[in-house]
C-alpha positions as CSV (number, residue, x, y, z in Angstrom):
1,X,-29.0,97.0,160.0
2,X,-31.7,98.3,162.9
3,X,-28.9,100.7,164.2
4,X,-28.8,102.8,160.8
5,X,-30.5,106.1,160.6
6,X,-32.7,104.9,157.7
7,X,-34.1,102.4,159.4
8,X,-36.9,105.7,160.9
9,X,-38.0,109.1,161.1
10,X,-35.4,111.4,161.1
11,X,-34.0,113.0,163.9
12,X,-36.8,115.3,165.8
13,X,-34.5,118.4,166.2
14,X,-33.7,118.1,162.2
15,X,-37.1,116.8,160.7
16,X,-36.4,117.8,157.0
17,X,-32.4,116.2,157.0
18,X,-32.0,115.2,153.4
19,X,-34.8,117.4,151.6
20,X,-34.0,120.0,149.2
21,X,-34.0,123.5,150.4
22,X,-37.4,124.4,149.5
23,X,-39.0,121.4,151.5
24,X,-37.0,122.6,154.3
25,X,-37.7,126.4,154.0
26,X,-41.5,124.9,153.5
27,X,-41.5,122.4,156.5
28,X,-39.8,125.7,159.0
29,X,-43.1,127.4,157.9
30,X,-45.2,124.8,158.5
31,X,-43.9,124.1,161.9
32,X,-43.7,127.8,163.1
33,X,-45.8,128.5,165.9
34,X,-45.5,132.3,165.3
35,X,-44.3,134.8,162.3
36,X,-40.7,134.4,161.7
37,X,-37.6,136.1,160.3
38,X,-36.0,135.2,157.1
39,X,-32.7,134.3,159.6
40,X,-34.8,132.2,161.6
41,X,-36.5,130.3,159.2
42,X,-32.7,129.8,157.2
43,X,-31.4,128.6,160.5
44,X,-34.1,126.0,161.1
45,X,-34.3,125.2,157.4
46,X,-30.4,124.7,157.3
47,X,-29.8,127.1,154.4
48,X,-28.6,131.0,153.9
49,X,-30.9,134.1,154.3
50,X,-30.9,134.4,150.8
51,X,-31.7,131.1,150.3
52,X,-34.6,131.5,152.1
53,X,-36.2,134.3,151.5
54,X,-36.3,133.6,147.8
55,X,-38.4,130.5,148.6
56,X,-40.4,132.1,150.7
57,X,-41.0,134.9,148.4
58,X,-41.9,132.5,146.3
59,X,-44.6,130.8,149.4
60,X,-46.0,134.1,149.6
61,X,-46.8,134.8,145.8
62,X,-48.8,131.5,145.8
63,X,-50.9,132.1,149.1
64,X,-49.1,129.6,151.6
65,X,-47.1,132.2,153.8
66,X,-48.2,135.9,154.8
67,X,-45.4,138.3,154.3
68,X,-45.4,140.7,157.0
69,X,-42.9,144.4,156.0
70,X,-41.3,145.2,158.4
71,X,-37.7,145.5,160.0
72,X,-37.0,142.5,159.5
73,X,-39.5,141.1,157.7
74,X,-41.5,138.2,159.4
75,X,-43.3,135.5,157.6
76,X,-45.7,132.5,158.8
77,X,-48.2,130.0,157.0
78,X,-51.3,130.9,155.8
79,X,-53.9,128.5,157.5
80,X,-56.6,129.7,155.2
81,X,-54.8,128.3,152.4
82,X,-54.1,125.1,154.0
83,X,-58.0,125.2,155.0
84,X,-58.7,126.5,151.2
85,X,-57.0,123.1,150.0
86,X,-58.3,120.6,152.1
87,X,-61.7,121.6,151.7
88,X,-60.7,121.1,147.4
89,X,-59.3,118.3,148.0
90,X,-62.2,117.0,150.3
91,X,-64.9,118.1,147.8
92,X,-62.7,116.5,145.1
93,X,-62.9,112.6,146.5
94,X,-65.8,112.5,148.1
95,X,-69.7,112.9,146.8
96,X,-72.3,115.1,148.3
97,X,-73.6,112.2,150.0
98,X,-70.5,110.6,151.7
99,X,-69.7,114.3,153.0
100,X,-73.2,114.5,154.3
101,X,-73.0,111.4,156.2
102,X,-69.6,113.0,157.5
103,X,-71.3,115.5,159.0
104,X,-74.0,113.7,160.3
105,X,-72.0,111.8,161.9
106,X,-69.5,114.5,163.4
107,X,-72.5,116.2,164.2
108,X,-73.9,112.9,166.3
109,X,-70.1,113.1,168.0
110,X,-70.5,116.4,169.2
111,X,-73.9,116.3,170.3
112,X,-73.0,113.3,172.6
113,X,-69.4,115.3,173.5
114,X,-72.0,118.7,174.6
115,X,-74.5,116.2,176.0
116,X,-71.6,114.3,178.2
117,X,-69.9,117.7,179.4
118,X,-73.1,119.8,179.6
119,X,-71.0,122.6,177.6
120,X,-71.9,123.7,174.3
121,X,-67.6,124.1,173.3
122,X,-64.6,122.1,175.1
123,X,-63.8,125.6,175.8
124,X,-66.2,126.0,178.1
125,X,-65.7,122.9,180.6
126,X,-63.5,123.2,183.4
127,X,-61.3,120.0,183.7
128,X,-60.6,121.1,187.0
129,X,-63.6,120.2,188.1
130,X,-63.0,116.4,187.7
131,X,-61.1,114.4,190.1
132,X,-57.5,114.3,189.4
133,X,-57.5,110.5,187.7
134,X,-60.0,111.7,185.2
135,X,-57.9,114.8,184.0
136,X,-56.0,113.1,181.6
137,X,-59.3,111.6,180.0
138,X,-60.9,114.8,179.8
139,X,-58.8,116.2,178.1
140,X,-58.4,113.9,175.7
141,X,-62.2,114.3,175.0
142,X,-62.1,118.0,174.8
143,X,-59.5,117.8,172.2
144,X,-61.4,114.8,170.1
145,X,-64.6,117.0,170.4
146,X,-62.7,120.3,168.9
147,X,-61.3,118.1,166.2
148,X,-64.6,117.1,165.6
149,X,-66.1,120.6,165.6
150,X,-63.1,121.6,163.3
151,X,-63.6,118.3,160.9
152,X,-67.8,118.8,160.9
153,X,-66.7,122.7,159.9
154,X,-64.5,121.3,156.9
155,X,-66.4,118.9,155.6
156,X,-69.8,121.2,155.6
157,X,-67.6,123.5,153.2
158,X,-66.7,120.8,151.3
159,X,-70.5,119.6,150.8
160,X,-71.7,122.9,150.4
161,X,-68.8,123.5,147.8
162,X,-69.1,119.6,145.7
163,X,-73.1,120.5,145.7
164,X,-72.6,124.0,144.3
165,X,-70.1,122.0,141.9
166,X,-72.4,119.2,140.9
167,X,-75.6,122.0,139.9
168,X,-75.7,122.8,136.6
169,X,-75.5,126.1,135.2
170,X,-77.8,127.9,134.0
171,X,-75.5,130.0,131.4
């Protein structure tokens, strides 16, 4: 039936309906655009306080969310974690070689993206300066080449960390 509610995503306000109370605790902190309170988090996460500040005490003791004291208490994710783990998880499936051609070629993406703009960041190109049918295009390139400067930066790590991985040591 293509009018039932399984048929898709779920509901944008309510993105975690039907998880458990940890997913949804974990997806509120995920989605946070700033440090939150324990209320906040239990109101987006559709639980009690309680609820969630045990799970997110438990967040915080593994590295995902920053606990900050406080009255009340705020908490948001950790993006160095999340950074931390994709560059594992990067260095895990990939070899030295297929990250280095990763890099090459991000490296090749950005060149052309600094070479296009004449700016060494998207940061520094004013997309005012382009007539007003072209705004919507630039901006789609500045945020391609800042993916690309964040990818090249993530996948370096992960080279850098699967070569140090693959040297033997000398014990």
């Amino acid at each position: 039936m293509s009018g039932d509610a399984r048929d898709g995503p779920p509901p944008f306000d309510r993105p975690f309906e039907g998880e458990d109370t940890k997913q949804r605790v974990y997806g509120a902190v995920l989605h946070a655009r700033e440090p939150m309170t324990a209320a906040a988090i239990a109101e987006e996460a559709g639980c009690s306080e309680e609820s969630a500040r045990t799970h997110l005490s438990f967040y915080a003791d593994l590295g995902i969310v920053i606990h900050h004291e406080g009255r009340p208490a705020r908490y948001e994710r950790n993006d160095d974690y999340f950074e931390w783990r994709r560059v594992n998880e990067l260095a895990q499936n990939h070899t030295v070689e297929e990250l280095q051609t990763r890099v090459s070629e991000l490296t090749d993406q950005i060149d052309s993206y600094r070479e296009e703009y004449d700016a060494d960041t998207p940061a520094a190109v004013d997309v005012l300066a382009y007539p007003a049918a072209d705004v919507d295009a630039v901006y789609a390139d500045l945020g391609e080449w800042a993916t690309a400067m964040e990818e090249r930066h993530l996948h370096e790590r992960a080279r850098r960390k699967a070569a140090g991985s693959a040297t033997p040591s000398h014990s």
